[in-house]
C-alpha positions as CSV (number, residue, x, y, z in Angstrom):
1,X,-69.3,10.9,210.6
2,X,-68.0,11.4,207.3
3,X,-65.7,8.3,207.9
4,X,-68.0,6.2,209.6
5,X,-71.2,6.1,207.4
6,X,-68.7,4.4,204.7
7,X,-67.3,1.8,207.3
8,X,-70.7,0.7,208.6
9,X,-71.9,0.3,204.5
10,X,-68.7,-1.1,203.5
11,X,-67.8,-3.5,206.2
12,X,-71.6,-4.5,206.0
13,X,-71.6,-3.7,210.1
14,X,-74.7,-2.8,212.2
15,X,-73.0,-0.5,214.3
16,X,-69.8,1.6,214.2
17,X,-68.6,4.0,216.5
18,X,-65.6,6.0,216.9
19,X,-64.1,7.7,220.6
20,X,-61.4,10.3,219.8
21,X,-58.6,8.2,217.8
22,X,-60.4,4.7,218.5
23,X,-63.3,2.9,215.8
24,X,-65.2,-0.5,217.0
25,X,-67.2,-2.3,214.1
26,X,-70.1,-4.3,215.9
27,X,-72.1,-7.2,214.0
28,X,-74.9,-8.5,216.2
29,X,-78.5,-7.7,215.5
30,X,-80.2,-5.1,217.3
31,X,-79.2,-3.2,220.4
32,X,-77.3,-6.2,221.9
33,X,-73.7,-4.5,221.4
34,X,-75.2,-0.9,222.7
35,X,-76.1,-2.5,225.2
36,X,-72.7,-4.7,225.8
37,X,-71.2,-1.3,226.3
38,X,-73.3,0.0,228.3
39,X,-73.2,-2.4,230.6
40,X,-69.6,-3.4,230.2
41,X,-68.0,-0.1,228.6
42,X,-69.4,2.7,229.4
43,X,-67.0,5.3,229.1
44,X,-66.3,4.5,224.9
45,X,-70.0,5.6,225.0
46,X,-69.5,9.0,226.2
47,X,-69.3,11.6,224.1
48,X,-68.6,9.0,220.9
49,X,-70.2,8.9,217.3
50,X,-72.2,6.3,216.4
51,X,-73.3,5.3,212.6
52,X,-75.8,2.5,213.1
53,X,-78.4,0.8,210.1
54,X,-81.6,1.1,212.2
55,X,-82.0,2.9,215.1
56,X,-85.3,2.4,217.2
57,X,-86.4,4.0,220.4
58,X,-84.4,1.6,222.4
59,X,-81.4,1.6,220.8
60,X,-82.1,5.9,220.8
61,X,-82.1,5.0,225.4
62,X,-79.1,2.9,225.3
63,X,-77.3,6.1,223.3
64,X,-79.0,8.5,225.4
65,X,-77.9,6.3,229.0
66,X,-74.5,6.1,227.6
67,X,-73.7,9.9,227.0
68,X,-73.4,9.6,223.2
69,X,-72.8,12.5,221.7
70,X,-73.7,12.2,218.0
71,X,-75.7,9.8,215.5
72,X,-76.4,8.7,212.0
73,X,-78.9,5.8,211.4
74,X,-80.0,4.5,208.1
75,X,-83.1,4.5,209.3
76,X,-84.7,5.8,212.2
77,X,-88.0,5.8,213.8
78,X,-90.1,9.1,214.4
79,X,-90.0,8.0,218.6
80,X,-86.3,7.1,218.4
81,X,-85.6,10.4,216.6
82,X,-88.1,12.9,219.0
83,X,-85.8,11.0,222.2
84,X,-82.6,12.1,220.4
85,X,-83.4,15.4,219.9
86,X,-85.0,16.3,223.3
87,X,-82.1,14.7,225.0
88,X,-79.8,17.4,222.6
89,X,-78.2,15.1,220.7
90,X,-77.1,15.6,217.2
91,X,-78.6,13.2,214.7
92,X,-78.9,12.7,210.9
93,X,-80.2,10.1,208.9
94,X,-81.4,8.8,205.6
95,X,-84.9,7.6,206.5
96,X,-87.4,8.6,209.3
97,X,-89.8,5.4,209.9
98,X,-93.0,5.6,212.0
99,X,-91.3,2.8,213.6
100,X,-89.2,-0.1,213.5
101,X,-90.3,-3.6,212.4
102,X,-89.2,-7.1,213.5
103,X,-87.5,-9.4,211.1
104,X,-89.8,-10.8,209.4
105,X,-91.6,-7.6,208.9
106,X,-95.3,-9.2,210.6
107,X,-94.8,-6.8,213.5
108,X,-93.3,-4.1,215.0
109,X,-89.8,-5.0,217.1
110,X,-89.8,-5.9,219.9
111,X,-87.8,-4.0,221.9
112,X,-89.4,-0.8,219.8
113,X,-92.8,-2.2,220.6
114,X,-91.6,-2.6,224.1
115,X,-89.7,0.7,225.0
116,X,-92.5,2.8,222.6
117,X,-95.1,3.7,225.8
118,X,-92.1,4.5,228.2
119,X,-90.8,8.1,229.0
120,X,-88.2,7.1,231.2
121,X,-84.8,6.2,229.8
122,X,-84.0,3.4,232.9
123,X,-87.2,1.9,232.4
124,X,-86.6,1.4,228.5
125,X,-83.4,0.1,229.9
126,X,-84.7,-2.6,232.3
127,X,-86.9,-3.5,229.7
128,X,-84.2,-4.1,227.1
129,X,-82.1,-5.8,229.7
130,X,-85.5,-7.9,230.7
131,X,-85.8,-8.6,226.8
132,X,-82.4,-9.6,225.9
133,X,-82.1,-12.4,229.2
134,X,-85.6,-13.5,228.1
135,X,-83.3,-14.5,224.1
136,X,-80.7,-15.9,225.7
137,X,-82.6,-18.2,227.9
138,X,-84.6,-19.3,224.9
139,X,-81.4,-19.8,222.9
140,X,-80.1,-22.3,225.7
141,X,-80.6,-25.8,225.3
């Protein structure tokens, strides 16, 4: 961790994570990347390191789904953080949050506010999936 919580800050990323020899930068908001790998990836996922800015309780499933090993957020929220450690993974952080807000700050996030009453780690991500088609079909003309 020690090199990657200086990456993610000074390349301005969301989301860096190292495998063994090998360090991806990511830059898209929220858990689109995580997701990206797990969906596309999935073995750079297990057993890797993230450093990520803000890590809510979906972001927290993708990691857990995709055999992370250990994690530093900037900020993480008290559900994201409880998921972590019950699963055994090792985390640190800078801030605990009760939880994550959206962008403009009027609410909490969405996939946060969506994943929040779930226990299950494939529901949280069916709902993530189900969230992120529902952007992208908004974001086509």
């Amino acid at each position: 961790m020690h090199t990657l919580i200086p990456l993610l800050h000074q390349g301005k990323f969301s989301c860096v994570i190292r495998k063994g020899d090998a360090v991806r930068t990511f830059t898209q908001r929220g858990v689109a990347d995580l997701f990206y790998l797990l969906t596309h990836d999935t073995p750079f996922l297990l057993g890797c390191s993230i450093a990520d800015k803000v890590v809510g309780k979906g972001a927290a499933a993708l990691m857990v789904k995709g055999g992370v090993a250990q994690v530093y957020a900037d900020i993480i929220s008290a559900p994201a953080l409880a998921l972590l450690q019950e699963q055994g993974i090792a985390v640190s952080y800078a801030e605990v949050a009760e939880g994550i807000r959206n962008r403009a700050g009027t609410d909490m996030c969405p996939v946060e506010k969506r994943c929040l009453p779930l226990e299950n780690i494939d529901e949280m991500v069916g709902e993530i999936r189900d969230f992120l088609m529902q952007i992208r079909v908004k974001k086509e003309p």
